[in-house]
Structures are given as C-alpha cells and as structure tokens.
C-alpha positions in Angstrom: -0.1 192.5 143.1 -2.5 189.6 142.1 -0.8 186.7 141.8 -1.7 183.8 139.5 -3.5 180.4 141.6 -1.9 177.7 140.0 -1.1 174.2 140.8 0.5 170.6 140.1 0.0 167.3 141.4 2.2 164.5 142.1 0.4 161.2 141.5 1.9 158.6 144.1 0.7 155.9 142.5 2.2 156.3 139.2 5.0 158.7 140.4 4.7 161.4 138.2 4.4 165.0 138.2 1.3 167.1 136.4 0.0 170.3 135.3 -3.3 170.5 138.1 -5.2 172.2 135.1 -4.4 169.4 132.0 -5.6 166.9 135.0 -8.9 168.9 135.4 -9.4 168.9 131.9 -8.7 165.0 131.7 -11.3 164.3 134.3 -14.0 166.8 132.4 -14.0 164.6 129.8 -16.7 161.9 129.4 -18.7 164.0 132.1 -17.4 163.0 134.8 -16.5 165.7 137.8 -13.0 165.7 139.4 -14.1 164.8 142.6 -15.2 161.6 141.0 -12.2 161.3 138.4 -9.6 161.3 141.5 -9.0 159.1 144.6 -7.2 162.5 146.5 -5.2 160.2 148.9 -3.5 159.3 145.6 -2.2 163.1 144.7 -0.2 165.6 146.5 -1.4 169.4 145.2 1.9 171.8 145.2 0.8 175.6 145.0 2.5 178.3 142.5 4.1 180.4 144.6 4.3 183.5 142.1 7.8 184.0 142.2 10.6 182.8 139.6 13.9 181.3 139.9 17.2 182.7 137.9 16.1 180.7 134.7 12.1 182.1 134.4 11.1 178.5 135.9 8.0 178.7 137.9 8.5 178.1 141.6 6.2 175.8 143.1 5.7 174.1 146.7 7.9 171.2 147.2 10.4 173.0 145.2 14.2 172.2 146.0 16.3 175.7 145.9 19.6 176.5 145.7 20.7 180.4 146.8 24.1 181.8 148.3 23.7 183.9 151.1 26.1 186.7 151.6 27.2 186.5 155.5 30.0 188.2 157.1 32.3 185.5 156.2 31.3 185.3 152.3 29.1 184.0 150.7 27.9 180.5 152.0 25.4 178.5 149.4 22.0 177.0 151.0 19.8 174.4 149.6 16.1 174.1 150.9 12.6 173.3 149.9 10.1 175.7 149.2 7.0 175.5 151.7 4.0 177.7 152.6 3.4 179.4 155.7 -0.1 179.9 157.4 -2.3 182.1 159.2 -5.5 180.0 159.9 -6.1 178.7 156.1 -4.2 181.4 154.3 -0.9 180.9 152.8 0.6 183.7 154.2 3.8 183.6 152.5 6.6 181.4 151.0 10.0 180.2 153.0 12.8 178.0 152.0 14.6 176.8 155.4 13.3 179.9 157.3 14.6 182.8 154.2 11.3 184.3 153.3 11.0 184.3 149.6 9.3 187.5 147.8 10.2 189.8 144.8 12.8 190.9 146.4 14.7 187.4 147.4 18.0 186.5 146.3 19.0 184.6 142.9 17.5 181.2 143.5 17.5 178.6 141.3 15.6 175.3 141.5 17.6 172.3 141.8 14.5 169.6 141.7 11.8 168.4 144.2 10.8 166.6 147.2 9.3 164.2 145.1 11.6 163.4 141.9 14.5 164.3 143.6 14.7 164.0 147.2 18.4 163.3 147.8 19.0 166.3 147.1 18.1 166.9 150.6 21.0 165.0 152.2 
C-alpha cells in the first residue's frame, strides 16, 4: 500500500505547529530556497504516519494517543506518544509505548502532542 510522505513542523521559537508543505511554499516565495528560508535547529519535522485515529484525524509523530486494551482482566485504557521505529534510516514502522500501530490497530484517538500538550504525559 503506498502511503502518503507528509509532514509538520513545530517552530520552537514561536511555538507553533505547521503544515511542512504551506511552510515550503512560504519560503518559495521571493526566490528564496528552504534551506535558506529556515534556521533547522529552530523546527522539529513530525512524519505522517498513514494511519487515522477514531475521528479521520491524521496521525502524526509526536502524536499523544489514547486506546483501551482488552487484557484478561478488562479493558485497561493507555495513553502514549506516537514514535517511529528504524532499521538503518528507514522508518520501519509506527509504535505508541511498544503497541505497534498498523491498519489493523485498535480504536485510537488522539488526545494532543508532545509539543502543545505535554502534560498529558504525566
């Protein structure tokens, strides 16, 4: 299945989130290339992972999920953040406190992200 390479950017100087490809647009105006429209030490990139939550929201890297987990005592509800795993380079997949996420995961829902919302953590 191909799978869409998408991204957003968290600027840590102005604390804000945005659309990777509205950025790249910005910085193509008045000629200038990204590379010399951006300071990267200022951005944090956040893939698309390809998968959705329960709402049809895009689920990104950096991503804080909610899920319940059915275990043999019931169902027990786990927050985590959404983070790629690597073979070399390549994201190999997409895990969320060690679930593997695919088409097939559970109901998930996203609650926020490490960067707006990190309490959500605690």
């Amino acid at each position: 299945m191909k799978r869409e390479l998408k991204f957003r950017a968290w600027d840590k100087v102005e604390k804000n989130m945005l659309d990777f490809d509205k950025l790249a647009v910005e910085a193509g105006w008045g000629g200038l290339s990204l590379e010399d429209y951006l300071n990267w030490e200022d951005w944090d990139l956040m893939q698309l992972t390809g998968l959705k939550d329960s709402k049809g929201v895009e689920i990104y890297e950096g991503d804080i999920v909610k899920t319940k987990i059915n275990t043999r005592y019931g169902y027990v509800e786990q927050t985590g953040t959404v983070r790629s795993e690597y073979l070399g380079h390549c994201i190999i997949s997409w895990s969320f406190d060690g679930i593997a996420l695919d088409d097939s995961t559970q109901i998930l829902e996203i609650i926020g992200n490490i960067y707006e919302s990190p309490e959500l953590l605690k």
